[in-house]
Residue, then its C-alpha position, 0 to 999 in steps of 0.5 A: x755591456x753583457x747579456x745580464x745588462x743587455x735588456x735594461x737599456x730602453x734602446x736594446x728594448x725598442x731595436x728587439x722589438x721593432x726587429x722583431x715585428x718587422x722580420x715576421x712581416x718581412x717573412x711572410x710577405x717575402x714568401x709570396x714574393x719569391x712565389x710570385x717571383x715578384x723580387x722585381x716589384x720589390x726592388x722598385x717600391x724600395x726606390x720609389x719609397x727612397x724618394x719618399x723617405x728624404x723628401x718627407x725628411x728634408x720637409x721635415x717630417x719622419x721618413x718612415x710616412x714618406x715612404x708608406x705613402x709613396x710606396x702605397x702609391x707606386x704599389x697601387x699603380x704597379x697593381x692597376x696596370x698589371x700586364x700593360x707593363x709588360x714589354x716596357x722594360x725601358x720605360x719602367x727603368x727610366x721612371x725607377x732611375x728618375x726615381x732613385x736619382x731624386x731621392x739622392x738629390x733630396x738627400x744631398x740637399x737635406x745632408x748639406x742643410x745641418x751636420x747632424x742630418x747627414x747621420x740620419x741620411x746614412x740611416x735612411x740608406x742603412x738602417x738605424x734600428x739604434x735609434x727606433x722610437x718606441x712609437x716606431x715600435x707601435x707602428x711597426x706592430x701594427x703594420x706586422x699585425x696588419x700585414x699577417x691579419x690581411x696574409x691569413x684572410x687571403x691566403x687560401x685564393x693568393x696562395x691559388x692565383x700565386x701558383x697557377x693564375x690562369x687557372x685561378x682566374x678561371x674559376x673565378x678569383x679576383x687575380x687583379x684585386x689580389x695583385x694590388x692587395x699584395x703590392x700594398x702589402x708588399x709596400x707596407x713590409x718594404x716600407x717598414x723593413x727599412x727602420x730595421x736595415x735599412x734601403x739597400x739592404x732591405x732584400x737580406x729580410x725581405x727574400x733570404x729567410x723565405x727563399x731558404x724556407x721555400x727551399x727547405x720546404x715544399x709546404x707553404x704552411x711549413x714554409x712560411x713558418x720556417x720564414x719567420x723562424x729564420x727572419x727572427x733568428x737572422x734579426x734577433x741573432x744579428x743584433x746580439x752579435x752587433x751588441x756583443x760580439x767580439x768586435x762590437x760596434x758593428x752595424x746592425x744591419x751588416x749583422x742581420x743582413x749576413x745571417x740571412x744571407x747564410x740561411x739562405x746559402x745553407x738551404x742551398x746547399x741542403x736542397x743540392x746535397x738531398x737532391x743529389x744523394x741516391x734514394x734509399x733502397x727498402x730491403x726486401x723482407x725475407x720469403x717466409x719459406x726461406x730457411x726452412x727444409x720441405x718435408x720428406 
């Protein structure tokens, strides 16, 4: 296959596509996460809605509405109960476990119950963006439109409460309603970053491009734009070099998820070498009497 041929295949269509609506909403919601410092919240509705994913696949249905409803579900509460979870790091470990432990059962069951299911139980873990429908192209659209409408509408008092909650609080913005908001939202990126890359890898989209955008810029706006920028060309680069790299047949999701991974590292080591590199010196302009002879 060649760059020519590359666009004619409906697959390669769908896999740009899909990759292509689910690195923006990955971007832009994962700049919020860093500056929230809530990478921590995403990692437990990736487990939650795991559990979800094998349990609507061994009754049948599609993993990707599992997962929306469990994680929706998880967000909500994670969001409800706000500071109560502080403290309870075992408690909270203990149900993420649980939680984590029932979705390998439901797949172990749903992989022994026919041959071809154990190739879609790798996919739920790793991505299967070869196999996205183009009705997961339209779900993923909408989830991205719904996730940058809602980013745009409240990006302003989120950006506000994100920074400084407690002053955002006292001047009166609704910090718990926009908590839950963005665990929703968060759910919903989470949710669908895994038609993509899959589960355990769903942080190489989620945090990668905007950590190295927040690292790049100290602008929020810049920095989201750069997010996306970088989402799309660790996605859209990724699946090029799985099609048409030198050694084809890579998964996808190893592609895409070690571009991001270097987009952070070198916005890394941007940031040290600008940090450490000395501040300029301006040169002093000349003194306009400088050179010239004072008069006998």
């Amino acid at each position: 296959m060649n760059i020519g041929t590359l666009w004619q295949h409906e697959f390669i269509q769908n896999a740009f596509l899909a990759g292509g609506c689910v690195a923006i909403a990955a971007a832009l919601v994962g700049y919020f996460v860093v500056l929230r410092a809530q990478t921590f919240a995403g990692e437990a509705l990736t487990d939650i809605g795991f559990t979800g994913a094998t349990g609507a696949a061994l009754l049948g249905l599609s993993p990707l509405p599992g997962m929306l409803v469990l994680s929706l579900l998880a967000a909500c509460t994670i969001g409800l109960l706000g500071e109560r979870l502080r403290g309870r790091d075992i408690e909270i470990g203990m149900v993420l476990s649980f939680a984590l432990g029932l979705g390998v059962l439901f797949l172990s069951l749903y992989a022994a119950s026919s041959a071809s299911h154990a190739s879609a139980g790798i996919g739920i873990l790793f991505g299967s963006i070869l196999s996205v429908s183009r009705g997961d192209v339209w779900l993923s659209l909408a989830c991205a439109l719904g996730c940058s409408l809602a980013l745009l509408i409240l990006y302003r008092p989120l950006l506000f409460a994100s920074i400084d909650p407690e002053v955002a609080a006292a001047r009166g913005v609704p910090v718990r309603l926009l908590s839950v908001i963005f665990l929703l939202l968060l759910a919903l990126a989470t949710a669908i970053s895994v038609l993509v890359i899959g589960v355990l890898l769903v942080f190489a989209l989620l945090v990668a491009p905007a950590a190295a955008a927040a690292r790049l810029s100290p602008s929020p706006a810049r920095a989201l734009l750069l997010a996306v920028l970088l989402g799309l060309g660790s996605t859209w680069g990724g699946l090029l070099i799985a099609f048409l790299g030198p050694g084809q047949h890579l998964p996808a999701s190893f592609c895409i998820a070690t571009l991001a991974t270097l987009c952070y590292a070198a916005a890394t080591l941007s940031a040290h070498w600008r940090q450490r590199r000395p501040p300029q010196v301006p040169a002093q302009p000349a003194h306009p009497c400088k050179g010239r002879r004072t008069a006998a």
